[in-house]
C-alpha positions as CSV (number, residue, x, y, z in Angstrom):
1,X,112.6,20.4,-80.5
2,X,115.1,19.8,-78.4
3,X,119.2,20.7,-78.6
4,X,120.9,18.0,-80.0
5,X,123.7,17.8,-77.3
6,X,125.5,20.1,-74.8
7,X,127.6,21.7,-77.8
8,X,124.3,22.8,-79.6
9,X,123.5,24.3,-76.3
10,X,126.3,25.8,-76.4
11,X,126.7,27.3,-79.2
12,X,123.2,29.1,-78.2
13,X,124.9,30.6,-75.2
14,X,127.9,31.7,-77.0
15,X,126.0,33.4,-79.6
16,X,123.9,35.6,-77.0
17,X,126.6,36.8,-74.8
18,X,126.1,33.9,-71.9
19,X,129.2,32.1,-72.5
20,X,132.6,33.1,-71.3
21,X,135.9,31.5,-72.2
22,X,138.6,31.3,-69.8
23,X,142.3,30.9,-71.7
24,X,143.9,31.6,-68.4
25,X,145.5,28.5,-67.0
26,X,143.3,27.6,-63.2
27,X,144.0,25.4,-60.6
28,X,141.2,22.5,-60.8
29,X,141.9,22.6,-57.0
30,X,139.9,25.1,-55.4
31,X,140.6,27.6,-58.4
32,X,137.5,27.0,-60.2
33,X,135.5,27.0,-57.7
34,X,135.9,30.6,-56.5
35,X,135.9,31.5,-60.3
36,X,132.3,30.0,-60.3
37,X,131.4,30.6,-57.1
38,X,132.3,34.5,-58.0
39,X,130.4,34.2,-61.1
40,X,126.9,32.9,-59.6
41,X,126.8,35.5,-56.8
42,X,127.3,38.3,-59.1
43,X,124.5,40.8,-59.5
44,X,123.6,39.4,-62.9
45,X,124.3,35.6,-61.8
46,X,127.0,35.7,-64.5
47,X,127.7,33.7,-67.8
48,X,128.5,30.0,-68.2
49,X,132.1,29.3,-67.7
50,X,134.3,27.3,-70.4
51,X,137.7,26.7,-69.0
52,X,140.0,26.0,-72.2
53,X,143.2,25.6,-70.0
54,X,142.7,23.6,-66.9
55,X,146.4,22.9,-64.7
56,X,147.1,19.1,-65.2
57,X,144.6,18.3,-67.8
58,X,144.1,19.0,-71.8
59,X,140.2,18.7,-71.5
60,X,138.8,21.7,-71.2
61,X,135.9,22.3,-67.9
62,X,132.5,23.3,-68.3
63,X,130.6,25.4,-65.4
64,X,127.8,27.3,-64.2
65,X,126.2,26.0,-67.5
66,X,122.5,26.4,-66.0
67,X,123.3,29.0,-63.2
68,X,120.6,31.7,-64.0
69,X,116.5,31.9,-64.5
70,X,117.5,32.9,-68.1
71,X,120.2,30.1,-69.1
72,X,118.1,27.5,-67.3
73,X,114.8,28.3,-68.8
74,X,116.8,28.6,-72.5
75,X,118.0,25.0,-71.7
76,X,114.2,23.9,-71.3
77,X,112.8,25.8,-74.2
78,X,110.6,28.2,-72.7
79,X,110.8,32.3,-72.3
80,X,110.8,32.4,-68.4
81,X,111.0,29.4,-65.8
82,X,107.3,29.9,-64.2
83,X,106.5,28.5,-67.5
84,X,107.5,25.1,-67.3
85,X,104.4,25.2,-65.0
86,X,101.9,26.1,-68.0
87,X,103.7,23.4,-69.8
88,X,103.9,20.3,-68.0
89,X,100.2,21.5,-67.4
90,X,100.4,21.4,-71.0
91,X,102.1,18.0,-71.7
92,X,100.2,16.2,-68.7
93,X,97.0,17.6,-70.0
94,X,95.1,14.1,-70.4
95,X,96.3,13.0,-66.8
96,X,94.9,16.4,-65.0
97,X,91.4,16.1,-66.3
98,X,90.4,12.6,-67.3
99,X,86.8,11.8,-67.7
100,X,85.3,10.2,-64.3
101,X,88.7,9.7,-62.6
102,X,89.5,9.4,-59.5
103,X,92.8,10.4,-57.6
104,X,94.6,7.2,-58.1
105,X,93.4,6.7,-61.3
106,X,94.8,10.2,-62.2
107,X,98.0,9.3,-60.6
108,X,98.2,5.6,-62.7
109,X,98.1,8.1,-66.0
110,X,101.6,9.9,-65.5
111,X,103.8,6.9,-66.6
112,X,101.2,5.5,-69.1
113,X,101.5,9.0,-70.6
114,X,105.1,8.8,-71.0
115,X,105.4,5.7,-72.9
116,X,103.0,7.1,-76.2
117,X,105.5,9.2,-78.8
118,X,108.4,11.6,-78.3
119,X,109.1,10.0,-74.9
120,X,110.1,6.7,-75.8
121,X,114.1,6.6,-76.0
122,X,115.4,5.1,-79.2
123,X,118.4,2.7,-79.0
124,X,121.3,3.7,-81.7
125,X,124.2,1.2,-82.6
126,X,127.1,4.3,-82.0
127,X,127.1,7.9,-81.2
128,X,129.5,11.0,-80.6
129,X,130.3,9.5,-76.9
130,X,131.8,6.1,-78.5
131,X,134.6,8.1,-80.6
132,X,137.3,6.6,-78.3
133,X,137.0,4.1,-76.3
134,X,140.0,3.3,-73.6
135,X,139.2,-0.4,-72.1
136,X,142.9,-0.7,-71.6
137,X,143.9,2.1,-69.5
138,X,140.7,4.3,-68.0
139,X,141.3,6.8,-65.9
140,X,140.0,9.7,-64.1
141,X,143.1,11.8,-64.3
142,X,143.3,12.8,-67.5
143,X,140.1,14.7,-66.9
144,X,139.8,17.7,-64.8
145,X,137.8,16.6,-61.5
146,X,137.6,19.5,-59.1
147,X,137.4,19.9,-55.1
148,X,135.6,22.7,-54.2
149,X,136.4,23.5,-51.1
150,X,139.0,23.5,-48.6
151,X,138.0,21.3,-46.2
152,X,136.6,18.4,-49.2
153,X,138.2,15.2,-48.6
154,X,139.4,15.4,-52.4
155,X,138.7,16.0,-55.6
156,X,134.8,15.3,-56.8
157,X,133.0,14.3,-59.6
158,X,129.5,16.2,-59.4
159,X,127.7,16.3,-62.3
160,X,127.7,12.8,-63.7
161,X,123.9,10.8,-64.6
162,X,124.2,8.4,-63.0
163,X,122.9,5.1,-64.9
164,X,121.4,2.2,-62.9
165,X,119.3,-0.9,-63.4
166,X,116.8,-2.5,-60.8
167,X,118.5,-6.0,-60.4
168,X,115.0,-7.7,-60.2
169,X,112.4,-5.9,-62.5
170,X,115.4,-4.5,-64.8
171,X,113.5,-0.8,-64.6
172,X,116.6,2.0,-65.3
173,X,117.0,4.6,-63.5
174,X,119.3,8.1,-63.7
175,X,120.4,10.1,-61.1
176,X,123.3,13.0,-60.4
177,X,125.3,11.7,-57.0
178,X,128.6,12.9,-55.9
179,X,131.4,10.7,-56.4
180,X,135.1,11.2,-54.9
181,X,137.7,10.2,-56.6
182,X,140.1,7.7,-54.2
183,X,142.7,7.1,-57.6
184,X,142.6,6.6,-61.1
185,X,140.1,3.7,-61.0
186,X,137.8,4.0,-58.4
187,X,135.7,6.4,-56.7
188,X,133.1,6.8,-54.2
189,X,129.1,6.3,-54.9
190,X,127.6,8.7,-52.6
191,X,123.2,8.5,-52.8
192,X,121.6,8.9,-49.9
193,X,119.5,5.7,-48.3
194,X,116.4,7.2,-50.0
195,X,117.4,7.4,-53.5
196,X,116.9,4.5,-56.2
197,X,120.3,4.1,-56.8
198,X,120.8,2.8,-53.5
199,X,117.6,1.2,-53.3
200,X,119.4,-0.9,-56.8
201,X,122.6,-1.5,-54.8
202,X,121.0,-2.6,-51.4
203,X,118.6,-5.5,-53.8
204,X,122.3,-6.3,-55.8
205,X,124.4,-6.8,-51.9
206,X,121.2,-8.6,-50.3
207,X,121.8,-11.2,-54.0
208,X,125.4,-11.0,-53.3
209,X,126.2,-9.8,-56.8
210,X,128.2,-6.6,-58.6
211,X,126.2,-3.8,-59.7
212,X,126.6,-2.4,-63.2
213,X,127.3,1.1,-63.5
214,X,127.7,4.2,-66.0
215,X,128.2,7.8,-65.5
216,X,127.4,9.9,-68.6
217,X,129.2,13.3,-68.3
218,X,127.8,16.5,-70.4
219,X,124.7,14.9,-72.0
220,X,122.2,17.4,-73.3
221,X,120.4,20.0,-71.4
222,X,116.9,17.9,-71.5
223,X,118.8,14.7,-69.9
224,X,120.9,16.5,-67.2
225,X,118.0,18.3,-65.7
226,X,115.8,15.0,-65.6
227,X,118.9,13.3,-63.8
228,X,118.2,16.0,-61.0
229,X,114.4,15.7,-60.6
230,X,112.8,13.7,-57.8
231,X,110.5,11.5,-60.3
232,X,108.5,8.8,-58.5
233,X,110.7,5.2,-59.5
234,X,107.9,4.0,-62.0
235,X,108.9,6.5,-64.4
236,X,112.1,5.9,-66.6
237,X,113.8,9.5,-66.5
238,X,115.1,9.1,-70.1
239,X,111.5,9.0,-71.0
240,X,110.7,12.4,-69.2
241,X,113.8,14.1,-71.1
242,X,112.1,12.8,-74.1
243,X,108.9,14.5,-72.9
244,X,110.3,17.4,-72.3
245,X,112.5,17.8,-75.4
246,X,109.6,16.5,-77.9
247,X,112.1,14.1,-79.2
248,X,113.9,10.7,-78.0
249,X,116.8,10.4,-76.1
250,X,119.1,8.2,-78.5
251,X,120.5,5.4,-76.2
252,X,124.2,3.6,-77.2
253,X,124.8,0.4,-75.2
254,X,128.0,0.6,-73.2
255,X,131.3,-1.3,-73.8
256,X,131.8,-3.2,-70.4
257,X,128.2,-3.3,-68.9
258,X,125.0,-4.2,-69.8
259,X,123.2,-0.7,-69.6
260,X,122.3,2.3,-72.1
261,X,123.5,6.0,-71.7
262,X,123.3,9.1,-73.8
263,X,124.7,8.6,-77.0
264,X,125.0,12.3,-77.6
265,X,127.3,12.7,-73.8
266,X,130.6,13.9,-74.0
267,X,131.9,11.2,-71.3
268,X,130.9,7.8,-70.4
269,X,132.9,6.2,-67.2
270,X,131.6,2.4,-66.9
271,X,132.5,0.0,-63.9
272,X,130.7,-1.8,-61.1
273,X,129.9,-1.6,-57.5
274,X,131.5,-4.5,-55.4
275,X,128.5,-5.3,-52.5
276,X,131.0,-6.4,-50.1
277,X,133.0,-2.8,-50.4
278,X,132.6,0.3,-48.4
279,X,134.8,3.1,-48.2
280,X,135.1,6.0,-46.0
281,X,133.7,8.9,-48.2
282,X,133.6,12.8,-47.3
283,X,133.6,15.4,-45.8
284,X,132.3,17.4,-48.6
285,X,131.4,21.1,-48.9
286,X,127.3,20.5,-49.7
287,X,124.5,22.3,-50.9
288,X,123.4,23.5,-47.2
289,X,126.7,25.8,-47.2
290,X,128.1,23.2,-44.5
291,X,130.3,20.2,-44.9
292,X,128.4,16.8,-44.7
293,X,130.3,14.7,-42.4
294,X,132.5,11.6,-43.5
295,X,130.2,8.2,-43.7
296,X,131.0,4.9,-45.8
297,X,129.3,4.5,-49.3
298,X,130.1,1.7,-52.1
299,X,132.9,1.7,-54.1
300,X,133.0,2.6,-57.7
301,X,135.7,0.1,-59.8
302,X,136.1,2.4,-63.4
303,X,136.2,-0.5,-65.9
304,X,136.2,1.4,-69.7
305,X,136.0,5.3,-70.3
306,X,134.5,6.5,-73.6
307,X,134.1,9.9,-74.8
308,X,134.1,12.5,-78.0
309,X,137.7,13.1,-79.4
310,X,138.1,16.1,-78.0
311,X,135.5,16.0,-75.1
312,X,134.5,18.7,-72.4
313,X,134.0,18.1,-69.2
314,X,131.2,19.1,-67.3
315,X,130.7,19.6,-63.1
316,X,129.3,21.8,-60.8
317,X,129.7,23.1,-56.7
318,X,127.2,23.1,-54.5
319,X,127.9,25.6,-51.2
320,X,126.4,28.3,-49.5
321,X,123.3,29.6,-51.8
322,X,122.9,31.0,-54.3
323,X,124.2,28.4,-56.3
324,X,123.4,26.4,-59.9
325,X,121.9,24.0,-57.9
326,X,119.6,26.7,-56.2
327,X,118.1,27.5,-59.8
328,X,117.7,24.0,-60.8
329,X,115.8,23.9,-57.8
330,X,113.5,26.7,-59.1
331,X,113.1,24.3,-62.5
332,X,111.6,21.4,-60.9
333,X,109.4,23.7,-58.2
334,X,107.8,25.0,-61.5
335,X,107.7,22.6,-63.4
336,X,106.1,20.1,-60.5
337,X,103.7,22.5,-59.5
338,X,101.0,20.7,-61.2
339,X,102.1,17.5,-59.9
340,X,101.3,18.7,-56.5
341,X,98.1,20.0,-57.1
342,X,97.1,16.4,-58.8
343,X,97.1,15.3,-55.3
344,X,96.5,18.0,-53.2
345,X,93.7,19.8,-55.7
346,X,93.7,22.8,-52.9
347,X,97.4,24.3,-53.7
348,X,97.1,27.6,-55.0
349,X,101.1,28.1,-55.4
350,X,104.2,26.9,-53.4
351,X,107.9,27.8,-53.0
352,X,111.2,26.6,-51.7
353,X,113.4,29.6,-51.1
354,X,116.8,28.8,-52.1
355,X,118.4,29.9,-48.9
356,X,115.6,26.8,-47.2
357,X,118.2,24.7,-49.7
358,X,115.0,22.8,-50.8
359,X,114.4,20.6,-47.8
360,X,114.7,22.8,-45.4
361,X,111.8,25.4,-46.0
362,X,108.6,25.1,-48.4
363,X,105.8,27.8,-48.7
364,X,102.6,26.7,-49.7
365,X,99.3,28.5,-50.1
366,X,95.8,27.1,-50.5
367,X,92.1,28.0,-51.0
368,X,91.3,26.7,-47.1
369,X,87.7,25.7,-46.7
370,X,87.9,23.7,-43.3
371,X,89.1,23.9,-39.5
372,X,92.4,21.5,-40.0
373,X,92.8,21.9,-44.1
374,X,96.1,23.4,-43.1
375,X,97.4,20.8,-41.0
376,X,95.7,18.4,-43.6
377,X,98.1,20.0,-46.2
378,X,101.5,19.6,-44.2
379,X,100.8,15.9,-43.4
380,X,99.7,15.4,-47.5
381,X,103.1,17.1,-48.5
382,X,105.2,14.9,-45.7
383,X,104.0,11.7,-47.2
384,X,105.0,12.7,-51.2
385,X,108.3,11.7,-51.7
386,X,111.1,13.3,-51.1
387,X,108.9,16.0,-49.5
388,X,109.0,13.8,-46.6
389,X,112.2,15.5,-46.4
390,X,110.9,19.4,-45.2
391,X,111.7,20.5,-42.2
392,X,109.6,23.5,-42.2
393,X,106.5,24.2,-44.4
394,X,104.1,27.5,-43.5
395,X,101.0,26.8,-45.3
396,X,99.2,30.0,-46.0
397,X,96.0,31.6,-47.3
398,X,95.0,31.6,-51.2
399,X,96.0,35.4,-51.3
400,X,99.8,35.4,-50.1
401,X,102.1,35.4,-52.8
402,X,104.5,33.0,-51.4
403,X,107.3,33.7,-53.8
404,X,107.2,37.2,-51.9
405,X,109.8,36.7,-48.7
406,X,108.1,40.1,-47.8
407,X,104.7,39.2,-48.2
408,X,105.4,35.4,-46.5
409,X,106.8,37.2,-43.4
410,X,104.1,40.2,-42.9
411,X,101.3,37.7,-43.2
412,X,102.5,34.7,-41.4
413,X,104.1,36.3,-38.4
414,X,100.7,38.1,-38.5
415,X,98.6,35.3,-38.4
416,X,100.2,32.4,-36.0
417,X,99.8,32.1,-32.6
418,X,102.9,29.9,-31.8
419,X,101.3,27.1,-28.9
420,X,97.7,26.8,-31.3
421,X,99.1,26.6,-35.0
422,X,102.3,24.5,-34.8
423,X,102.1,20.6,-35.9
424,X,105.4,18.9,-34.6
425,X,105.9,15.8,-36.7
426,X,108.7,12.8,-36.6
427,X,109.8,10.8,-39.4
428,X,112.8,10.7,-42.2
429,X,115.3,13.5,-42.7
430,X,117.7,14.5,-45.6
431,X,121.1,12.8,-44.7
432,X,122.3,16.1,-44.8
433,X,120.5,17.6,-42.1
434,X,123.3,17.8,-39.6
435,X,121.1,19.4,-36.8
436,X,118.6,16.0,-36.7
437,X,119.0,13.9,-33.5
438,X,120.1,11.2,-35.7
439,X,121.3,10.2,-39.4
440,X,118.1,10.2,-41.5
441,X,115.8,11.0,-38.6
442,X,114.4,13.7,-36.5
443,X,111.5,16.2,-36.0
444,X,109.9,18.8,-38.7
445,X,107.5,20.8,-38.0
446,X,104.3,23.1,-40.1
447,X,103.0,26.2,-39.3
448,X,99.1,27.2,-40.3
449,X,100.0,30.7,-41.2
450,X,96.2,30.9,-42.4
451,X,93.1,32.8,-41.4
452,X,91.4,30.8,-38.5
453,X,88.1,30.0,-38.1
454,X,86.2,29.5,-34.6
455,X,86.8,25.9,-34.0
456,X,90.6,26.6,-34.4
457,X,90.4,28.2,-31.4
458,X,89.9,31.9,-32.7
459,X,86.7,33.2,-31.3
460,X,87.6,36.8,-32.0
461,X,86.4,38.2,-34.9
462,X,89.8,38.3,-37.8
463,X,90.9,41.8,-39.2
464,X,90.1,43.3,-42.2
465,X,93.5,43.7,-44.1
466,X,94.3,47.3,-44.9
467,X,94.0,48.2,-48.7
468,X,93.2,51.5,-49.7
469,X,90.4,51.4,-52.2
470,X,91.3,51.2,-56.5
471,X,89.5,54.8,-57.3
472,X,91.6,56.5,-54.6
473,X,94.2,55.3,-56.1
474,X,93.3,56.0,-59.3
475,X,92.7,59.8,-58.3
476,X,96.1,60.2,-56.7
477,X,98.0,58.2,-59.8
478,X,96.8,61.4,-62.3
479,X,97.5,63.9,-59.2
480,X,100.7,62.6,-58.8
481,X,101.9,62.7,-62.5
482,X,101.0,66.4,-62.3
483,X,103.1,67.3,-59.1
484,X,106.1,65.3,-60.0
485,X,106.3,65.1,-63.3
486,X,105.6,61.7,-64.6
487,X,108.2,60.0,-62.1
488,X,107.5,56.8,-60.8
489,X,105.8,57.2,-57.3
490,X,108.3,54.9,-55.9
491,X,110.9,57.3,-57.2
492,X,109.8,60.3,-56.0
């Protein structure tokens, strides 16, 4: 079963060695970022930091909570992260095989599957989050909201769930966007055109009416990773935490607007969006180790603040990989894995380096059967989602490991001739992408990194790789222990 909030979670951490606590007073100004920024590139990726004394604030800060393969994989309950991949396999079971179904019919089960059981959140009348409620004076400076980095156009929120409501079919929906703080009572909404949040907002300006808002800060480990994964907009993310934690997320109804959050969260902010109000938001130091340039976003008005009595607060930086982010990014490449091959049954195994900072690069491999099947496979992962987002993806041959960098790059540059086996493609690009011709547009392009058969225009007969054969190798394993003593052969 799941943890029952971030405090369970970290009490786990704390009890194995992967929590640190920093008494030393820090700068929430740059300070802590270096201090996490120091942590995550270490060798070992280092612990979660818990920052008891944080300069103009008495609540303590919470980072790097899911910054390594090990923490992030404790937070979903399972031994290593390329098992969430066996168990969403697992949990999706019924909607991988049913009986005489077609693609689309497979597809239809995913959300049906959600609403049976554990997935269903349960509505509670209070919870630890409601402890004290401030509807007379909320504020954000009483809490310690970083800026990461020097060049940031303030101080940032960045790990709030952020609660939303479709204004028209009343759907909710959670997502984790960065919000800069202007004062003590409002804040910038940044979500990118693509995202459901603004999707909400454009339907609430278009109506000419305020959107409702909440941001829950340090929910449990189950909710804040299904804040950060690109689910398609039928399915209610509170359900998939559910799903994933085998037991419902309690929902508290909020003070000063009429949606549901965590109840187990350590802070709530609650407001509205104006539709009439933009503000100039950015730059920002972001996840593709640049700054995203300055643009105007909505406006967040802070309207009630609830939290525990004595609450922590929760955030994260995003910069020049590796970073938290970077392993959350690993999370939801596992655990989506079989998603992908729902709809494109040929996927062996893919990858998105962290240095490709998700959209930039994705490796996939596939049991090719056809001239084309390659470029088939580019075009099927452009029109899925936010994978409409890659600028690159090699698609390679059933026998490449692609999460070997070394492997990728001795069989692909192997295998491409550059004029025959590049696809250049137009379409929609991450807001982030400063090198696109335009805001949200510009070119991406696939490589067919894969064996190619006559009517690709190879006519030449394709090369034998070179493998020595197992009983050679055998032989020379039992030879070798005898000459050098047991040592590894790499070590020798």
């Amino acid at each position: 079963m799941g943890y029952r909030d971030l405090r369970h979670f970290l009490e786990v951490l704390e009890s194995r060695g992967e929590l640190k606590r920093i008494t030393v007073p820090v700068s929430p100004v740059l300070e802590v970022a270096e201090w996490a920024d120091r942590a995550v590139k270490s060798p070992t990726g280092g612990p979660a930091l818990l920052f008891e004394k944080v300069e103009g604030s008495t609540v303590p800060l919470l980072i790097n909570t899911y910054a390594t393969s090990a923490r992030m994989a404790l937070s979903l309950e399972v031994p290593t992260l390329p098992d969430l991949t066996t168990k969403m396999e697992d949990l999706l079971g019924p909607a991988l095989h049913p009986p005489k179904a077609g693609l689309w019919e497979k597809l239809k089960l995913i959300p049906k599957l959600l609403e049976y059981g554990a997935a269903i959140p349960k509505s509670v009348s209070t919870g630890p989050c409601k402890e004290v409620v401030d509807k007379e004076t909320p504020s954000f400076e009483r809490f310690p909201v970083i800026q990461c980095w020097p060049k940031d156009a303030g101080k940032y929120i960045t790990f709030g769930c952020v609660f939303t409501k479709d204004p028209e079919s009343g759907k909710r929906n959670c997502g984790v966007y960065r919000m800069q703080v202007f004062d003590a009572r409002t804040c910038a909404m940044h979500w990118h055109p693509h995202k459901d949040g603004a999707r909400h907002f454009g339907k609430s300006r278009k109506a000419g009416k305020r959107m409702e808002v909440a941001i829950a800060i340090g929910p449990d480990p189950a909710v804040a990773f299904a804040a950060v994964c690109p689910l398609p907009p039928d399915v209610d993310e509170m359900m998939f935490a559910g799903l994933l934690a085998g037991e419902p997320v309690r929902l508290v109804k909020c003070e000063t607007v009429d949606l549901e959050v965590p109840a187990n969260s350590e802070i709530v902010f609650e407001g509205y969006l104006d539709p009439d109000e933009l503000r100039l938001e950015g730059p920002f130091g972001d996840h593709t180790g640049y700054y995203s340039l300055a643009d105007r976003f909505p406006v967040f008005h802070l309207t009630c603040v609830t939290h525990r009595r004595d609450p922590i607060y929760q955030t994260t930086i995003v910069g020049p990989p590796p970073m938290e982010d970077g392993v959350m990014g690993y999370a939801i490449e596992r655990l989506f894995l079989p998603l992908l091959r729902m709809q494109i049954s040929e996927v062996v195994d893919m990858h998105m380096p962290v240095e490709g900072c998700f959209h930039n690069l994705v490796l996939v491999s596939i049991r090719k059967r056809y001239p084309g099947h390659a470029r088939k496979v580019m075009h099927a992962i452009w029109g899925m989602g936010q994978a409409m987002f890659t600028k690159v993806i090699v698609v390679m041959d059933e026998d490449v490991n692609v999460q070997d960098p070394r492997e990728v790059c001795w069989k692909a540059l192997n295998h491409i001739d550059p004029e025959r086996d590049i696809e250049i493609a137009h379409g929609p690009m991450d807001i982030l992408d400063h090198a696109a011709r335009a805001s949200c547009y510009g070119s991406k392009i696939g490589i067919d990194a894969t064996r190619k058969f006559p009517e690709e225009g190879h006519v030449r007969e394709w090369p034998d790789e070179i493998v020595m054969p197992p009983e050679v190798k055998a032989i020379v394993d039992r030879k070798w222990r005898d000459v050098f003593g047991g040592l590894d052969k790499d070590k020798a």
